[in-house]
MARVODO-543685 format. One record per residue (C-alpha): residue number from 1; x, y, z. Coordinates in steps of 0.05 Angstrom, whole numbers, plus 5000, padded with zeros to 4 digits. Each point is the difference from the previous one (the first is absolute). Layout:
<atoms>
ATOM  resi    xx    yy    zz
ATOM   NUM     X     Y     Z
...
</atoms>
This chain:
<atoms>
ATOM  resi    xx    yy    zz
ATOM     1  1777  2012  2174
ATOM     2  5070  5020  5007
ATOM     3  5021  5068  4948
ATOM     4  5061  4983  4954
ATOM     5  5057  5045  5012
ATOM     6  5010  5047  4951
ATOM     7  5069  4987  4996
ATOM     8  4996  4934  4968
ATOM     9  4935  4999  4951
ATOM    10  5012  4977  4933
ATOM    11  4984  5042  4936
ATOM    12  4942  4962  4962
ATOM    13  5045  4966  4943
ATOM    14  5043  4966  5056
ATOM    15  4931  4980  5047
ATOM    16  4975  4962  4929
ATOM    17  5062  4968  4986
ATOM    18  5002  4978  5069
ATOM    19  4933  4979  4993
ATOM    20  5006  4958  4936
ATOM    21  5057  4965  5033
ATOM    22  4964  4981  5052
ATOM    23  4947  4977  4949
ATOM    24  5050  4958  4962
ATOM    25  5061  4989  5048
ATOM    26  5063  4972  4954
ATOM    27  4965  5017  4931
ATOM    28  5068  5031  4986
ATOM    29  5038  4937  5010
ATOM    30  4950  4949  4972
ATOM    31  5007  5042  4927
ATOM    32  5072  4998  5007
ATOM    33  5002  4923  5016
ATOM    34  4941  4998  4947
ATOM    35  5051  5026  4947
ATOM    36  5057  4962  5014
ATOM    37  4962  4941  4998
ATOM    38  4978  5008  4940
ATOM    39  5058  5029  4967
ATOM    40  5032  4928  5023
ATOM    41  4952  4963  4971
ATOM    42  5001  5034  4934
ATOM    43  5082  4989  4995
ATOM    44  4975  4925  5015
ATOM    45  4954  5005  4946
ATOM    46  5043  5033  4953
ATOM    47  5057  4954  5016
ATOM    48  4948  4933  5002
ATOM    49  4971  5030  4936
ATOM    50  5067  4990  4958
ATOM    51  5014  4937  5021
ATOM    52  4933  4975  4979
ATOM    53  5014  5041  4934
ATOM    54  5070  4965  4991
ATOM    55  4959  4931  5012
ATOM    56  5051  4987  5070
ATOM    57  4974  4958  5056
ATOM    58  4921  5009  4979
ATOM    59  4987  4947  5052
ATOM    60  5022  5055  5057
ATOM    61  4997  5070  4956
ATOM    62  4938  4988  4987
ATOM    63  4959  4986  5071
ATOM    64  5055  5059  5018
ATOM    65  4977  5044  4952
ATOM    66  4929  4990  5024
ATOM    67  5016  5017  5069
ATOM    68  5037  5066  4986
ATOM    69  4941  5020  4954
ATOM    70  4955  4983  5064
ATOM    71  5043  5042  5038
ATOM    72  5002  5069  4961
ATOM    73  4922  4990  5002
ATOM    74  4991  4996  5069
ATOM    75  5042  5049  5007
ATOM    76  4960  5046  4948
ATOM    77  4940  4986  5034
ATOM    78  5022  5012  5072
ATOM    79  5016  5072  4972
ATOM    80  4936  5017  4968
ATOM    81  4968  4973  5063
ATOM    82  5045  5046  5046
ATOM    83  4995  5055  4955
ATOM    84  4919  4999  4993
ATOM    85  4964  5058  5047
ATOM    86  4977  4980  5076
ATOM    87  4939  5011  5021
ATOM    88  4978  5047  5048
ATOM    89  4994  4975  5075
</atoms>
């Protein structure tokens, strides 16, 4: 086995984030797309929500307002499920 050069070993708080990226590669980004998914869908909601309020186009608001909902939820959901601990490998 080759001997890592001391020049260029990592500290252990950098070695098990580098680890737990490797674990999870792009948990970062998925969150952030996670969020701005759902922050969409809840201004969809919000928006869809009125509309049904104000009695407007039910035929579309509705079925709209539906989808939106559907979306904040998966969103919710994807989060908890990213967010829940791995298990060891």
């Amino acid at each position: 086995m080759v001997e890592p050069n001391p020049k260029t070993r990592l500290n252990p708080e950098q070695y098990a984030r580098l680890k737990a990226e490797v674990a999870t590669p792009y948990r970062g980004l998925r969150q952030f797309i996670y969020i701005g998914v759902g922050a969409s869908g809840f201004i969809g909601a919000f928006v869809f929500f009125f509309r049904v309020l104000a009695g407007r186009e039910l035929d579309s608001a509705l079925p709209n307002l539906a989808l939106q909902l559907g979306i904040v939820a998966l969103m919710a959901f994807l989060w908890r499920w990213e967010k829940r601990p791995q298990l060891p490998k």
